[in-house]
C-alpha positions, -999 to 999 in steps of 0.1 A, spaced: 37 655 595 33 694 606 35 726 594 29 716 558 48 743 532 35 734 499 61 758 482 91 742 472 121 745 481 152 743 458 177 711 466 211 718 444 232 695 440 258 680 416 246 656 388 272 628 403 264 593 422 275 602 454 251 637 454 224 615 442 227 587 468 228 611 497 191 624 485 179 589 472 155 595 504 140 623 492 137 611 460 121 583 471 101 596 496 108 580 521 112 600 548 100 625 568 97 657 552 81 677 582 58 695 556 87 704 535 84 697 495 118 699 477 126 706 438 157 687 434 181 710 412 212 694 394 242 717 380 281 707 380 297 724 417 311 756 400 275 767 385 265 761 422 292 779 438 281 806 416 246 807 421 251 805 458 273 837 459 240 855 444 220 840 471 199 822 443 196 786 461 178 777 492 196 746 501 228 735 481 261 720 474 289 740 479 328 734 481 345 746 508 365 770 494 333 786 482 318 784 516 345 810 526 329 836 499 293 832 512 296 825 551 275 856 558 246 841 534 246 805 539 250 784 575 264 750 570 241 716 575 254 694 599 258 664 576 264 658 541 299 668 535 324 649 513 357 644 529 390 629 515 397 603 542 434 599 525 424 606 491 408 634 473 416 656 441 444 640 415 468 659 394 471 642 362 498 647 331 505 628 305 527 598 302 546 618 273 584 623 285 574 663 279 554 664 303 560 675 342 571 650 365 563 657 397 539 688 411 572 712 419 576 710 382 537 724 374 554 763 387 544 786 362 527 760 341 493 757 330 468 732 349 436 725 341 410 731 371 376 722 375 366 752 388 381 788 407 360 783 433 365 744 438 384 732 467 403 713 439 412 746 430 420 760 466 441 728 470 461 732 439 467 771 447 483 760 486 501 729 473 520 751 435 510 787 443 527 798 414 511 773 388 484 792 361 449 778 365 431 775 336 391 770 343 374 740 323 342 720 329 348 691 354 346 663 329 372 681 302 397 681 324 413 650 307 406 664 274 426 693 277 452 675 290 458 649 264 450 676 235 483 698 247 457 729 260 476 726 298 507 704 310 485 690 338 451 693 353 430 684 384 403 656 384 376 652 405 346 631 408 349 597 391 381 611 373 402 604 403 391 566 399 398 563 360 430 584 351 452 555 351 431 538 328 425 563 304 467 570 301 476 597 324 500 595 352 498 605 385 519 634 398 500 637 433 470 633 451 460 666 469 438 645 497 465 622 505 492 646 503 469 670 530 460 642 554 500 632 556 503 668 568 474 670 590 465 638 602 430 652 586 406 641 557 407 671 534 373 690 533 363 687 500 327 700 496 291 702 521 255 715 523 243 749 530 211 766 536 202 799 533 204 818 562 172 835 556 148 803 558 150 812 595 157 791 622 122 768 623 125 759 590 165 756 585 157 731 618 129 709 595 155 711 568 184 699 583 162 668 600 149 656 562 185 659 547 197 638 577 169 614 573 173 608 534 214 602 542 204 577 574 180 559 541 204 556 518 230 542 536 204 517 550 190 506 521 226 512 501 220 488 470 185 502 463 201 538 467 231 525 444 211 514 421 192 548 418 222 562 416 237 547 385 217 568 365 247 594 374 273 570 372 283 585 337 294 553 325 313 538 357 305 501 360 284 493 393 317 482 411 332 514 406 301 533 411 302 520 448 339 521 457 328 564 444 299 566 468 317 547 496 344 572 494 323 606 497 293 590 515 298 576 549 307 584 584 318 622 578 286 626 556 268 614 587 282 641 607 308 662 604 327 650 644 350 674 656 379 662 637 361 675 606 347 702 620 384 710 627 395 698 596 372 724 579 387 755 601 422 742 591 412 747 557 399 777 558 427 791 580 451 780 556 433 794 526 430 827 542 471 827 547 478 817 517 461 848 508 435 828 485 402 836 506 403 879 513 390 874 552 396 843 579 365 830 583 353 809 614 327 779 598 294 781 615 272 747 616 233 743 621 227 731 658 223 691 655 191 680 672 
């Protein structure tokens, strides 16, 4: 190793399986670092959409629809993103014959969201403009659903792989609904780094988050296995279809179809009049 930095940097990322098997690398250490020493940080993707708009976080987690608030401060990695490859986001409602049928029928109703700044959120907003978010934590979403508080919310994370069994019904999968249209996975979330690291040090970055990714996916039942600890109480067959979905190929790189996907989102978010400015995505250089 070179240029040894003994002053840590901050790694954000969600408390979820799939976060936590991308950095099982890291965590291990078990790759090259290039000097670099990381203090792994874990918040739900809102707080870190948050604390990235006030430039708190070196390197972190953001959803895309964030990333179109905090371009100017944060450059995006390379690698690490989670993509809905057919699949993404599910709007849930109960089986109750009160409740909404289909999506058209959520206009002017109340939905729960994981988030404003989620791309859950931003996906919701282009699909039933007129439907009234109302902001809970990630893993309430349910809740509030089944307790009356909103006629139908959005689920993300291991949500999307349990509604069914825990009584809701399906009234449409946001992903799958955007890659019919697009012939693209929906961008759901990446990594960013603050601009201010500099380019030397964004460059060291960007190699040992690409390293711990290339790790995990090598050595994918030791990294599962880590990961379980953030499983929240999926069974290990779940657990892996979870990380198989949002860690793989796109997390390995980004391509130009989701590099393009990513500008289509954005583009459409600024039309919809979501986002205030168009923003053109800007990646670090791979090397």
């Amino acid at each position: 190793m070179s240029n040894v930095d003994a002053s840590p940097l901050v790694l954000a990322h969600s408390p979820d399986s799939d976060d936590a098997f991308m950095f099982y690398g890291l965590r291990a250490e078990a790759v090259d670092t290039e000097g670099l020493v990381f203090r792994h940080e874990l918040a739900d993707i809102e707080t870190l959409n948050g604390r990235a708009l006030r430039g708190e976080l070196a390197i972190t987690a953001v959803s895309f629809h964030a990333y179109a608030h905090l371009a100017k401060t944060y450059v995006l990695l390379p690698h690490g993103a989670s993509f809905g490859d057919g699949y993404g986001p599910c709007v849930i409602a109960r089986e109750a014959g009160d409740a909404p049928a289909a999506l058209e029928a959520l206009a002017g109703k109340r939905v729960a969201i994981p988030g404003a700044l989620t791309t859950a959120a931003l996906a919701l907003r282009m699909r039933v403009p007129s439907a009234l978010p109302v902001v809970v934590p990630f893993d309430r979403v349910g809740d509030a659903v089944a307790a009356r508080e909103v006629e139908a919310g959005v689920v993300i994370h291991e949500g999307q792989l349990t509604w069914k069994e825990e009584g809701f019904r399906l009234l449409g999968d946001l992903g799958a609904l955007w890659t019919k249209e697009t012939g693209l996975p929906l961008p759901l979330g990446g990594n960013a780094v603050r601009r201010d690291l500099g380019a030397e040090k964004i460059g060291r970055i960007s190699r040992a988050l690409g390293r711990s990714i290339e790790y995990a996916l090598a050595n994918r039942e030791a990294a599962l296995t880590d990961a379980m600890r953030f499983a929240r109480g999926l069974p290990r067959e779940k657990a892996d279809r979870f990380v198989g979905m949002y860690v793989n190929d796109w997390t390995r790189s980004y391509g130009e179809r989701g590099r393009e996907a990513v500008r289509l989102l954005l583009d459409r978010a600024f039309e919809a009049g979501v986002v205030p400015t168009r923003v053109e995505p800007e990646w670090v250089e791979e090397r």
